[in-house]
KETIZA-126314 format. One record per residue: x, y, z of N, C-alpha, C, O, CB in turn. Coordinates in pm, whole numbers, plus 50000, padded with zeros to 5 digits. Glycine has a CB too. Example, Ala and Ser with C-alpha at 12.3 -4.5 7.8 and 13.67 -1.06 7.14 Angstrom:
513194943150780512304955050780513204967050780514244966850846511314955350905 512854977550708513674989450714512905000350787513415011450804514084994050572 
end
This chain:
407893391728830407053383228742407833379828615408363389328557405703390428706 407983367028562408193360228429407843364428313406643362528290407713349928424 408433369628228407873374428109407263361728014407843351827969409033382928034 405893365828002405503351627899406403345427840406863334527872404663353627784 406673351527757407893339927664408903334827711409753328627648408633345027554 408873338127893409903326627930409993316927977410963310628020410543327927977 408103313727968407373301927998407403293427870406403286227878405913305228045 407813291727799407983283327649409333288127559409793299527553406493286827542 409823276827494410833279927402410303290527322409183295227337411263268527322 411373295427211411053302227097410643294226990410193298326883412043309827059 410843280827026410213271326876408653267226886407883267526790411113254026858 408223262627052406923263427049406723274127018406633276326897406283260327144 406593284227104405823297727050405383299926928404193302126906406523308327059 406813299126779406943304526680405443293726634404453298226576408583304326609 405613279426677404543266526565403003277226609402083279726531404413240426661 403103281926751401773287926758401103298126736399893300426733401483287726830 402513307726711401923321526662401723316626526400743321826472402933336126675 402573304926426401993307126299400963305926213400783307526092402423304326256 400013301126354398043297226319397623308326336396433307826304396963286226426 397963321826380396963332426409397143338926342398203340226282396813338526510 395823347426327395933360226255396903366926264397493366426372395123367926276 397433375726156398073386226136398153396626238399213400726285397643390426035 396833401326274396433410326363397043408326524397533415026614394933409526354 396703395426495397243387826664398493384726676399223386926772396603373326709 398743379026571400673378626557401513394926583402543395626650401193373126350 400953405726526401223419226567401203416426694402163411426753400313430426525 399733420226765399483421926899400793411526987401393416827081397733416926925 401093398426951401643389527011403093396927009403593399427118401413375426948 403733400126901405143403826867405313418026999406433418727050405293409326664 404163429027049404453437627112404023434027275403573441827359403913448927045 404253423327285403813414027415405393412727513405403415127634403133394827346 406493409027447407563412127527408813408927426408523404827313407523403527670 410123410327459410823408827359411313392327298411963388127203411863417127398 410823388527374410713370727361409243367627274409453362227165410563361627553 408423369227292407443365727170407973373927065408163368826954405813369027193 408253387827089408353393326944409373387626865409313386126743408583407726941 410633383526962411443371926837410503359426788410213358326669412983363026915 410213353426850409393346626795408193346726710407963337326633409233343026856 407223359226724406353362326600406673368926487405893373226402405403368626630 408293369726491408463372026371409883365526307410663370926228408333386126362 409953349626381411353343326283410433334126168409233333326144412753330226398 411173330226132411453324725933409993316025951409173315325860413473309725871 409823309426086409133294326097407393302426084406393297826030409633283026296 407523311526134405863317626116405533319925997404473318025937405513331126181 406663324725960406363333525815406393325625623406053329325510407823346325823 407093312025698407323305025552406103309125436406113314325324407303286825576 404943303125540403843300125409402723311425479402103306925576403093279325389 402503321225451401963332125475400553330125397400413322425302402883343925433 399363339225460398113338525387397723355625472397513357625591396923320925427 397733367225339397583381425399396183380625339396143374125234398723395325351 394943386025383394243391225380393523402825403392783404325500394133386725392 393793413825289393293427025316391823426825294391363428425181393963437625229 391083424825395389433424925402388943433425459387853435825408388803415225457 389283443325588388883451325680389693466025643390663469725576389173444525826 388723471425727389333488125692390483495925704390863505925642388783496225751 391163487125828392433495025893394003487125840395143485725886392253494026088 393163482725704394783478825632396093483825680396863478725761394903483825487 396183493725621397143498825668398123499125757399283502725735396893503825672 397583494625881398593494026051398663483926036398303479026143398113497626214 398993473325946399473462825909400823461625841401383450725839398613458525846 401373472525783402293472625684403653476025734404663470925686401883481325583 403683487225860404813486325951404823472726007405153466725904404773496826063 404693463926093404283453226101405323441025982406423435725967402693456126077 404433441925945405083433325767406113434725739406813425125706404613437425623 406583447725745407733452325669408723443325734409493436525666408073468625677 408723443025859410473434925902410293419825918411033412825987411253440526079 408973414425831408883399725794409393392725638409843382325588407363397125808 408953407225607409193399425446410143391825416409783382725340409383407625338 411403391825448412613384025351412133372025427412933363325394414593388825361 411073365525528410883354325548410323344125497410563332125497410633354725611 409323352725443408373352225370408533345225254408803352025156408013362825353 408423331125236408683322125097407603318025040407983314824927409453309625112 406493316025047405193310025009404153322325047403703323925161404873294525096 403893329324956402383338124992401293337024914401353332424800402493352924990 400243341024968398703338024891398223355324974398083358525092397463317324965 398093362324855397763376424876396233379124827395883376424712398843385924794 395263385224930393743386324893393213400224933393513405925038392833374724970 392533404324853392303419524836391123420524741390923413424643393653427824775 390243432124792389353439424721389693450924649390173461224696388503442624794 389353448024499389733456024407389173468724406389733478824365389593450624302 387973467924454386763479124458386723492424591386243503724597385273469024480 387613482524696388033487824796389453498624805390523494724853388113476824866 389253511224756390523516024796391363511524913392483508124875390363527924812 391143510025075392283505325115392913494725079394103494225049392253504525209 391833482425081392473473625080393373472024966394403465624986391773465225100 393163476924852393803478724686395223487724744396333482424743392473490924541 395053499424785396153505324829397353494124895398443491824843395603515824932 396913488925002397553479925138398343465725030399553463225024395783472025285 397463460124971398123450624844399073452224768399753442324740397433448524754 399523468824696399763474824612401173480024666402183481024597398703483224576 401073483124800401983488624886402613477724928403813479824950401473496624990 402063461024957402663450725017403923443824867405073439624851401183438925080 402793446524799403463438824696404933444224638405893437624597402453438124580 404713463224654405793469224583407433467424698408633467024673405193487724550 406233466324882408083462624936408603448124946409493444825023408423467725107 408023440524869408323429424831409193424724730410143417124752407473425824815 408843429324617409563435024477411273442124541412293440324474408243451024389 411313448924658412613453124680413233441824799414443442024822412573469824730 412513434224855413423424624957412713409924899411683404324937413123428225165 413603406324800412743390524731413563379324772413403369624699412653388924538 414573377224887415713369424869414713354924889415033347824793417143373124990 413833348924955413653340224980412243335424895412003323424888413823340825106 411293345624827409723345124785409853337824713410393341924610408923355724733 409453321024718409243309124584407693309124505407273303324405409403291324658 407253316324578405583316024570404543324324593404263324324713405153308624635 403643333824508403323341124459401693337124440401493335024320404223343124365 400703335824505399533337524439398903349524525399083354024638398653323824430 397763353424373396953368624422395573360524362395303351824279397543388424321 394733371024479393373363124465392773375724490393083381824592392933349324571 391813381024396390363391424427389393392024503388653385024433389603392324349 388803394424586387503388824659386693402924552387173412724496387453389524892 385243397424563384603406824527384613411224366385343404524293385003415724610 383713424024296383383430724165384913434024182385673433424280382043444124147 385113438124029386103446224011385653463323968384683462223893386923438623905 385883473323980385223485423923385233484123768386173479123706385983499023970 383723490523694384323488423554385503496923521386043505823585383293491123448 385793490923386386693501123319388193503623390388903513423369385883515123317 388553490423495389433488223581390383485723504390013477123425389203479623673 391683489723483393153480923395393573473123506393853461423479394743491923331 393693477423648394523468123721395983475823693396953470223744394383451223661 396203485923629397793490723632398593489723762399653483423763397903505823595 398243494023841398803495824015399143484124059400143482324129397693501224131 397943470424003398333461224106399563450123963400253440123988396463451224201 399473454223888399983443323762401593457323729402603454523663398163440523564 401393467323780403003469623808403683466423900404903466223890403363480223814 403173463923988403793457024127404123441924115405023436024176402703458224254 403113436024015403803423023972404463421923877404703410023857403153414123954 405053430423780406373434223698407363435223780408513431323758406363446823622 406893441023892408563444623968408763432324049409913428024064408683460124092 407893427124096407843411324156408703399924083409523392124132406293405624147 408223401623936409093391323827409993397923809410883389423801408573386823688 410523408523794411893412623775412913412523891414143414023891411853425323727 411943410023998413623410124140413253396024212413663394424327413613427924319 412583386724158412333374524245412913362124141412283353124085410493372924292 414253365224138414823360724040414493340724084414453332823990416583368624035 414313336024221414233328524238412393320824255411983311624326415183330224317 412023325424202410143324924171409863315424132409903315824009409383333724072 409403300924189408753290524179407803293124108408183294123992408443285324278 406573294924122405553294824120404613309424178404493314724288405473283324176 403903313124000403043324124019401823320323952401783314223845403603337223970 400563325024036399873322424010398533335423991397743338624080399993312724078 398563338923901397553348223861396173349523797395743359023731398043353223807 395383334223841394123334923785392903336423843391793332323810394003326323727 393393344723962392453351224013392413363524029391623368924108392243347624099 393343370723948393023385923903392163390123761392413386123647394463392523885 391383396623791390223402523703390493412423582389723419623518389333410123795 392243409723571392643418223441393483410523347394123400023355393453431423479 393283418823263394233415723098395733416023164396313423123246394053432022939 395993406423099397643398323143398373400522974398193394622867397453374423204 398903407322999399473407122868400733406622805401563408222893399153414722829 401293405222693402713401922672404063408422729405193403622717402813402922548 403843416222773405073425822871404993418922982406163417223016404793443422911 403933411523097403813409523192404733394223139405773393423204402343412023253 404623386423073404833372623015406283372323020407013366323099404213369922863 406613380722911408143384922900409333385423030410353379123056408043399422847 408653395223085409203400023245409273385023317410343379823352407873412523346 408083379523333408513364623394409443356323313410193347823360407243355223413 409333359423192410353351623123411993352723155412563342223185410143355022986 412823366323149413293374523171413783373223334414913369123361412483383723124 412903376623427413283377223549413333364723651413953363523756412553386123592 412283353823569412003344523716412283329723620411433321223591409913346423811 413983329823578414003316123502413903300423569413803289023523415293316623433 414003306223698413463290023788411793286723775411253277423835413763291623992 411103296123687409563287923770409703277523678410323273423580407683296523766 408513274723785407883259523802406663253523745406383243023688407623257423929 405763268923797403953269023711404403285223705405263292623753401863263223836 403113286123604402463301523566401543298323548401483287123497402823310723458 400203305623577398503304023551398363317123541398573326523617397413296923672 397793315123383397313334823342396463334623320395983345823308397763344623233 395183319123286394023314923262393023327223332391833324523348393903299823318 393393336523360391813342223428390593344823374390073341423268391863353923479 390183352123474388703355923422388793369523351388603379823416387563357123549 389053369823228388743384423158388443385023027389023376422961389813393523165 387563394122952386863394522868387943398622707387463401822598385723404422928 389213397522733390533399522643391203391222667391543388922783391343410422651 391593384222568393223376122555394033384722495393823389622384393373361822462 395003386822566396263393822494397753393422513398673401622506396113405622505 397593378322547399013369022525399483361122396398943350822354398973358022623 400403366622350400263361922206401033345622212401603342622317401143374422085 401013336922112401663326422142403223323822110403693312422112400943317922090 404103336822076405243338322053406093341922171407313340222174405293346121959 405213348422293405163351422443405443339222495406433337522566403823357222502 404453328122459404733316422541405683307622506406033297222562403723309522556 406263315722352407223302222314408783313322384409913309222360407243296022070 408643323922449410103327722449409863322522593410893317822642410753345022409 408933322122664408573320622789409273306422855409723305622969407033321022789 409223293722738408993275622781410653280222735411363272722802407593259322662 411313286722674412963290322622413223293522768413883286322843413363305422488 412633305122802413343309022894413443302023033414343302023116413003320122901 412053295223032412293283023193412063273223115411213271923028411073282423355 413033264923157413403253423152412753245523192412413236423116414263251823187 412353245623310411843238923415410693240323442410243232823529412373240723510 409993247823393408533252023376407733240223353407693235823238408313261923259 407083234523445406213218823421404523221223418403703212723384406583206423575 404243234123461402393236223474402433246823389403533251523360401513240823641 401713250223356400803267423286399413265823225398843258123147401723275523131 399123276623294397683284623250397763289823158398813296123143397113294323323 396623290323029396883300822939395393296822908394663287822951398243300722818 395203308522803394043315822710394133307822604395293307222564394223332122663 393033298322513393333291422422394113298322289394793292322206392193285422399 393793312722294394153318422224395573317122199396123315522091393733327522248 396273318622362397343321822367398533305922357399613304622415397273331322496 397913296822273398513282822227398723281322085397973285921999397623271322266 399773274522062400373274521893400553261221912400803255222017401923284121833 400303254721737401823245621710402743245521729403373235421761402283243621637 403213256921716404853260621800405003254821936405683245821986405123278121834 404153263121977404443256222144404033244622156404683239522247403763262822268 403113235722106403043222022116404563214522091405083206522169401923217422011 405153219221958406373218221937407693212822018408463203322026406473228021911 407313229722089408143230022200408683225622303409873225322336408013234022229 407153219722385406653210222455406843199822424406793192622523405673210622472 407083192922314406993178822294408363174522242408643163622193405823175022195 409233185722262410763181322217411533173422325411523171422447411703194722185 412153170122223413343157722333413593162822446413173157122546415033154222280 414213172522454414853177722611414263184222677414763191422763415943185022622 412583182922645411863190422721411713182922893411353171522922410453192122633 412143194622985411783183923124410293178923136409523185123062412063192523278 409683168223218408793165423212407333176723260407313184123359409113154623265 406413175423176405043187223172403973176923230403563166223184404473194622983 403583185123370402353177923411401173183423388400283174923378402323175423535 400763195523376399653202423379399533215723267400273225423284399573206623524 398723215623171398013223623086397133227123142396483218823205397643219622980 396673244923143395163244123166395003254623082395833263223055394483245523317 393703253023036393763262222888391873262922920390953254822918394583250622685 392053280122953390363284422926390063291222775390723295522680389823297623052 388823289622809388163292922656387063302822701386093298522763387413277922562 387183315022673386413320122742386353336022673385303342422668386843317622888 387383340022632387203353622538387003356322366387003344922318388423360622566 386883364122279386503364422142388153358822076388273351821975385863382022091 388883362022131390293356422063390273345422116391133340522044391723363522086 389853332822221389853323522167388933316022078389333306522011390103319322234 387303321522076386453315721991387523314521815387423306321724384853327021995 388323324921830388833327921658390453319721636391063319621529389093349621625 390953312921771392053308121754391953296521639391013289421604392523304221885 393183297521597393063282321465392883272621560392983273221683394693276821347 392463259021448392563245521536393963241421551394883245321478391763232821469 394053233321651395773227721668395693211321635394873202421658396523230121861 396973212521571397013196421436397003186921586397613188721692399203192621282 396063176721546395743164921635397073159621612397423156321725394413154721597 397923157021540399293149921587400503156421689401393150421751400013147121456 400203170821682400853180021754400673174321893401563168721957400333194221732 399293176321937398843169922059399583154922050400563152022118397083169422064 399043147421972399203130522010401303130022036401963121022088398403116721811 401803143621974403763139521988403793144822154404423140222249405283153221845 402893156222144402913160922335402843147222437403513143622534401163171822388 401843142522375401163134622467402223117722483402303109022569399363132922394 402633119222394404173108322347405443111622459406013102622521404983113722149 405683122422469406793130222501406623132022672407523133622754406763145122408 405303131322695404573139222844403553126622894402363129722908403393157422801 403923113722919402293106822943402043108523056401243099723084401963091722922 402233114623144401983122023261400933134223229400433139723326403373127323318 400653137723126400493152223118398573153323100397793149623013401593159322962 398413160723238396863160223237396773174423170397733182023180395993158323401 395613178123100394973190323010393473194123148392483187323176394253182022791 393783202823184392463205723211391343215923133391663227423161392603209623327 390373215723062389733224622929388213232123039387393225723105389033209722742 388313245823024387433256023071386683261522968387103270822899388103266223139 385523255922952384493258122790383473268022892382713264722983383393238222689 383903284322824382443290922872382053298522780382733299422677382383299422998 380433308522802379333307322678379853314222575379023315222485377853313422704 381043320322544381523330322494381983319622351382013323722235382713339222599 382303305222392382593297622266381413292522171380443286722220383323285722307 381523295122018380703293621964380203272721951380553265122041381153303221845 379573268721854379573254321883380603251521803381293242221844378293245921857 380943256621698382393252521563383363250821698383813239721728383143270121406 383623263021775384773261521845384803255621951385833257322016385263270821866 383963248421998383803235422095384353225822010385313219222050382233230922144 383853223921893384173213021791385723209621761386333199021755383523217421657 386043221621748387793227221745388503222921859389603217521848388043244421749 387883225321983388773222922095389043207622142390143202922174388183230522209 387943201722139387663187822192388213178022056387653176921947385793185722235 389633170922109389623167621988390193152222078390493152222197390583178121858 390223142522008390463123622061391883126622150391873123122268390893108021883 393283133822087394713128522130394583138122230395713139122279396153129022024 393963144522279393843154822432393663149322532392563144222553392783164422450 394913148722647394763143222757393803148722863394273154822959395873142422798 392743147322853391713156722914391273153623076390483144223086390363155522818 391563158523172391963153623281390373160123351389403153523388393673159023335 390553174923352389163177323396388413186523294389143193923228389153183923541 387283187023276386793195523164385433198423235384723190123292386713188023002 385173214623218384313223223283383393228223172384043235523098385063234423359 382443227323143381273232323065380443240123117379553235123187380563223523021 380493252723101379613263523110378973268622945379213280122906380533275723191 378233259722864378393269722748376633270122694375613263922724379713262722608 376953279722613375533288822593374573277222518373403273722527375773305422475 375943272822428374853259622345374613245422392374563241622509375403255622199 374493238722292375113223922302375753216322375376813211822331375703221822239 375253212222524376183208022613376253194822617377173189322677376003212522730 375163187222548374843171222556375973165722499376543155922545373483165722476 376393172822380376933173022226378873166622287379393155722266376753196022128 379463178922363380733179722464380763167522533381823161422523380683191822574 379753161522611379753152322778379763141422675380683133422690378133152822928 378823138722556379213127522513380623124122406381023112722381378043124022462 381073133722365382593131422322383203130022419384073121622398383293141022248 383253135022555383943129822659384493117722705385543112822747383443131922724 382963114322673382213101222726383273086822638383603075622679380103102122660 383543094222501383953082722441385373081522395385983072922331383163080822340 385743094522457387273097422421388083100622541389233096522525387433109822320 387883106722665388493107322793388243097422920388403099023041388193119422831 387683084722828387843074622951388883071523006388643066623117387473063722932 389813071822986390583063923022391643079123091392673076123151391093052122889 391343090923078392053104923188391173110723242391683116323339392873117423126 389563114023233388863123123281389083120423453388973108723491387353122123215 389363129823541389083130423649388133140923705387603137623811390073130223694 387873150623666386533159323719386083165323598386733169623502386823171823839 384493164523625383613169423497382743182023590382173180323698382373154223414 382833192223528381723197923585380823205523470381463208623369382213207423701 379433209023471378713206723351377603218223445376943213923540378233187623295 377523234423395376893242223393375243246923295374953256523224377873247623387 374703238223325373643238123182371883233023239371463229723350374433222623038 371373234023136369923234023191369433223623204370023216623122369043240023127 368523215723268368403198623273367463198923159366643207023116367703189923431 368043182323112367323178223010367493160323032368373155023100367943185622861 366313152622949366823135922926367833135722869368773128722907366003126222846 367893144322752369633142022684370823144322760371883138522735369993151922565 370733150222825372113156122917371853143123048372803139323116371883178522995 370633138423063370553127723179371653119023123372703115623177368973119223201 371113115922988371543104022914373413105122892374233096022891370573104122751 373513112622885375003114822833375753115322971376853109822979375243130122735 375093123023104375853118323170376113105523250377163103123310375873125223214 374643094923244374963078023286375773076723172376153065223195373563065023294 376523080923029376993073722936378273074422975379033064822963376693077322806 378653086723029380053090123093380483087623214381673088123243380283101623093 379163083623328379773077023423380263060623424380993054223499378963079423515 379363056823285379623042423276381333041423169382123031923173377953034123185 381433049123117382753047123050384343053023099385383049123045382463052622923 384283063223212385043071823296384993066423399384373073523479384723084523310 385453054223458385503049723583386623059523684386233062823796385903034023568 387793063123644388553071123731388393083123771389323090023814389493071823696 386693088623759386713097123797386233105223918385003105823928386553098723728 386833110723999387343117724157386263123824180385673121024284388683128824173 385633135024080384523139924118383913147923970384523148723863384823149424254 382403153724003381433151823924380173164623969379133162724030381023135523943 380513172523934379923186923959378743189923863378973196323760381063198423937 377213184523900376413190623770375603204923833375273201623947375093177223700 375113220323806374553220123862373303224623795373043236423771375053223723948 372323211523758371253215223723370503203423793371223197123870371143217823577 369413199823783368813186523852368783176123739368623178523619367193188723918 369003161423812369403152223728368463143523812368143145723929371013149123706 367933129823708367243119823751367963110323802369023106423754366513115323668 367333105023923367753096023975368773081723984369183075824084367043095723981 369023078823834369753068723741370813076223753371873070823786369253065323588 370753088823732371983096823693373333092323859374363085723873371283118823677 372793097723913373453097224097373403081724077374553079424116372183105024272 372893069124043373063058524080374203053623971375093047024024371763051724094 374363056023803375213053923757376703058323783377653052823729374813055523677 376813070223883378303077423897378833068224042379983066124082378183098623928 377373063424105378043055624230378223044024219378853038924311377433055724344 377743034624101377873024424084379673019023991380483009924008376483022624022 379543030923897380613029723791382153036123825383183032523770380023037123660 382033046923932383033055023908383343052724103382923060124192382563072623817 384233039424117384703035924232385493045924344385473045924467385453026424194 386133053824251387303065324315386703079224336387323088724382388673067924205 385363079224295384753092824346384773094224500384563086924597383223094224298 385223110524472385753117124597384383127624651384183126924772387343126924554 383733134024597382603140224570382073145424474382783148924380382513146324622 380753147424471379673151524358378683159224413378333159424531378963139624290 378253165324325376753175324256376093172124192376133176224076376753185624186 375093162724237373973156724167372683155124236372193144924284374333144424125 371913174624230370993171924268369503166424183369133165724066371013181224330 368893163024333367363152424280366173162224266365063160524216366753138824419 366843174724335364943179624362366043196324327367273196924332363623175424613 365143207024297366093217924336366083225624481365133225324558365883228024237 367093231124499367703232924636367973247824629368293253824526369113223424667 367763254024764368423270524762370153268124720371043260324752368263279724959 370033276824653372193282024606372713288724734372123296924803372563299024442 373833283824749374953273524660374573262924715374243260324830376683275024672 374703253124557374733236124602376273232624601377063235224511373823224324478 376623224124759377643223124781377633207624786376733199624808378023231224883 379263205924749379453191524726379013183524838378943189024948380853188224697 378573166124819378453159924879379743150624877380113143224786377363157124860 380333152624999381293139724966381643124424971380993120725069381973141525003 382273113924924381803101224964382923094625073384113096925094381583091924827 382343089125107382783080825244383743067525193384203059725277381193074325336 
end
């Protein structure tokens, strides 16, 4: 009898083992010595997606181990709350950190609570050693970890990974503690650095500066949340600072993350005319009418997604027909509270390039999921 794999090349095989699970790519690799070359050359493994969700993490990691240097693009997902799976992440990440020849790409994603009173040390030393031996590191992306990112972690990317491309430190956590002298050794140290995430906190004049100098390579993407007590207290940044960025970069979309933690002064502070404001997210405790209509009269001509967390009202009706009638380019349109009927007819009438929206009529069981347009 024919050993499977000598019913197909090693190149089909490899395009088909690289749709299956992990689990099955194992199982497949101990099938004969012809799949197992094939479930585990370069072509399976480029753009990887590990998911530690189930219990038996672990018998995954022998396995792994003689993939990694293939391994150029990963998206790593894990429960924080879950000892194995936290273990299995922690353990993936650290033999990674020792075989980095090929890893351009780096995102970590949480499923699930985090335990209180969590630092994240285990999994944010494993990404120190990540930036210090992945000297060739495109792109990291960390805003879906549930901890304080802080200036040692900044540095180390500075330091170890002078090719990236993006950094996103924007997460979800109740501390900023990236200072903005971090980000100015950071834009020194990559060159080439065209995206980043950060904490409003963690933005200066300086680094506007920085950004907006002659030999800066071209910057497409800012994204700057607002969301902890150090940014409610950050200074304002000089509106010409912005308007030399925006001179230097007209490519350069801002995306702004307003949640309830900002007071209304510092909404006032953030939203300012020379901000290329591309998408802007409102979750905030106060004044939301107040935001959609400065939008309304100052990001016509960049807004591409609005999404607007707040309680229904006529004023908030009103402000948002004011912004669908003056924001024609915009892709999509996330409200989720209930909106009158005018509202859904002004975003379909005015805003030609919408891709989908959240604009319900009546209320609906959660989650309301986008509708998209045809």
């Amino acid at each position: 009898m024919a050993e499977p794999g000598e019913q197909l090349p090693e190149e089909v095989l490899a395009l088909i083992f690289r749709h299956l699970p992990l689990r099955d790519r194992a199982a497949a690799a101990r099938v004969c010595r012809a799949w197992a070359a094939a479930a585990t050359c370069s072509v399976v493994w480029r753009d990887t997606t590990i998911s530690f969700d189930c219990e038996r993490e672990g018998t995954l990691l022998p396995y792994l181990s003689a993939c990694l240097d293939h391994i150029h693009n990963l998206q790593l997902e894990f429960e924080p709350s879950r000892e194995p799976s936290r273990r299995a992440a922690t353990e993936l990440l650290t033999a990674l950190a020792g075989r980095t020849p090929g890893l351009r790409s780096l995102r970590l994603e949480c499923r699930g609570e985090k335990p209180l009173f969590d630092a994240g040390r285990d999994i944010l030393d494993a990404v120190h050693a990540i930036c210090w031996a992945a000297s060739a590191l495109h792109h990291l992306d960390l805003r879906r970890l549930p901890f304080t990112l802080d200036d040692a972690l900044v540095l180390q990317a500075a330091r170890g990974c002078p090719e990236l491309r993006s950094l996103f430190l924007d997460n979800c956590t109740l501390v900023g503690s990236v200072r903005p002298d971090s980000v100015l050794e950071l834009l020194e140290a990559c060159p080439r650095l065209r995206a980043l995430g950060l904490h409003l906190a963690s933005l200066s004049d300086a680094v506007l500066q920085v950004l907006a100098a002659p030999g800066r390579a071209p910057f497409a993407l800012l994204a700057l949340r607002c969301a902890c007590p150090e940014d409610a207290r950050a200074p304002p940044l000089p509106e010409e600072a912005w308007a030399a960025v925006r001179r230097r970069h007209p490519g350069l979309a801002v995306e702004l993350e307003l949640e309830p933690a900002l007071p209304a002064e510092s909404v006032r502070r953030v939203l300012q005319p020379a901000v290329p404001v591309a998408a802007l997210r409102l979750s905030l405790s106060g004044d939301t009418v107040g935001p959609v209509c400065f939008a309304a009269r100052h990001y016509g001509a960049t807004l591409r997604a609005l999404e607007v967390r707040a309680a229904a009202s006529a004023e908030l009706d009103a402000a948002l027909e004011l912004l669908a009638g003056r924001c024609a380019g915009l892709r999509e349109v996330h409200c989720f509270c209930v909106v009158r009927p005018s509202v859904l007819h002004a975003f379909r009438a005015h805003c030609s390039r919408l891709r989908s929206y959240t604009l319900k009529l009546t209320r609906e069981p959660h989650p309301w999921l986008p509708t998209p347009v045809a």
